[in-house]
N, C-alpha and C positions, 0 to 999 in steps of 0.2 A: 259072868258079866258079859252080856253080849253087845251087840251095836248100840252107841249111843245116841242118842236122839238130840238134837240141838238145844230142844226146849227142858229137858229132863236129863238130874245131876244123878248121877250112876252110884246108888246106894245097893250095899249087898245087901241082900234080904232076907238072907239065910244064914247069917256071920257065926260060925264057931263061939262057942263059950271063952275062947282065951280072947278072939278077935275083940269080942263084944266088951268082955274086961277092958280091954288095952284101953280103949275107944271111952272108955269113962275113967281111966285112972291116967292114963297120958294125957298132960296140960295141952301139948300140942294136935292131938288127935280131938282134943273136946273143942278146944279152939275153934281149928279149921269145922269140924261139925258143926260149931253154932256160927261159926261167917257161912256157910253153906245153906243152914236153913233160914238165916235172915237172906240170902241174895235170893233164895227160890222164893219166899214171903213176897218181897219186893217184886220178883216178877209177876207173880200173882195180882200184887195189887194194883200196879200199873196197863195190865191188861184189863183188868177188870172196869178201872178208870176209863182208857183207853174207848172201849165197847163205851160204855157209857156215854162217853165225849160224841162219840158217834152217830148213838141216837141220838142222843139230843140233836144235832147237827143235820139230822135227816127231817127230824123235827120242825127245827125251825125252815128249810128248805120246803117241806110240806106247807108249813102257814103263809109262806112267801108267794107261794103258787095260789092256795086258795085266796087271798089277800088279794091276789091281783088279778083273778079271773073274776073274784067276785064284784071288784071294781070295774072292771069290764063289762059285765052283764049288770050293775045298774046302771052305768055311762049310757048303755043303749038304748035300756028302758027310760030311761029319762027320770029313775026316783031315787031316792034320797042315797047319796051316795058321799065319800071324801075326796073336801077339795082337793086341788093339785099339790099342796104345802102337806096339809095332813097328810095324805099317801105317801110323801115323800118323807115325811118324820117317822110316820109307821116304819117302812122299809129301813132309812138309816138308823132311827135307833135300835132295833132288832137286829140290823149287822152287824151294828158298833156292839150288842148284847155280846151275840153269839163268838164275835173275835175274839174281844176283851176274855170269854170265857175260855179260847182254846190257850188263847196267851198263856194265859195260868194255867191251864191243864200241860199242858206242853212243858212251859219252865216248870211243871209242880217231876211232871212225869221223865225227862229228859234234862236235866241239872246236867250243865258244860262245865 
């Protein structure tokens, strides 16, 4: 078993036949194996979320930008465009969206 890695719980890979027994016939060795592979799961999953939370978040920063450039280039033109309330509903409710969704991601992913 060589250097361990932060991200990665240090399983032999190669466990002897008695090792491998133990490891299924001791309460406490199956134990800590199944709290081990639910906390590796968990990190899994939260990472996974995490990326996810992410994109989305780039996402919505993406439609923000286009939203608002493209309100600028009809403002110029002079055609049909959102008034000054709409535009400003577009943008607030799509932050209050994208918050609201990290809120939960966050308390869902990070539990104090």
């Amino acid at each position: 078993m060589g250097e361990q890695n932060s991200e990665e719980i240090d399983i032999d890979t190669d466990p002897t036949p008695e090792e491998e027994q133990d490891a299924f016939v001791n309460e406490s060795h199956r134990t800590h194996k199944i709290t081990n592979d639910l906390r590796q799961q968990d990190m899994e999953q939260r990472r996974e979320y995490a990326e996810r939370a992410y994109s989305l978040t780039q996402t919505w920063v993406g439609f923000l930008i286009v939203v608002t450039l493209t309100q600028m280039t009809l403002t110029a033109l002079e055609i049909g465009r959102l008034s000054a309330s709409e535009f400003i509903a577009v943008i607030t409710t799509t932050t209050a969206t994208i918050l609201g969704f990290w809120a939960l991601v966050g308390r869902g992913l990070f539990r104090v």
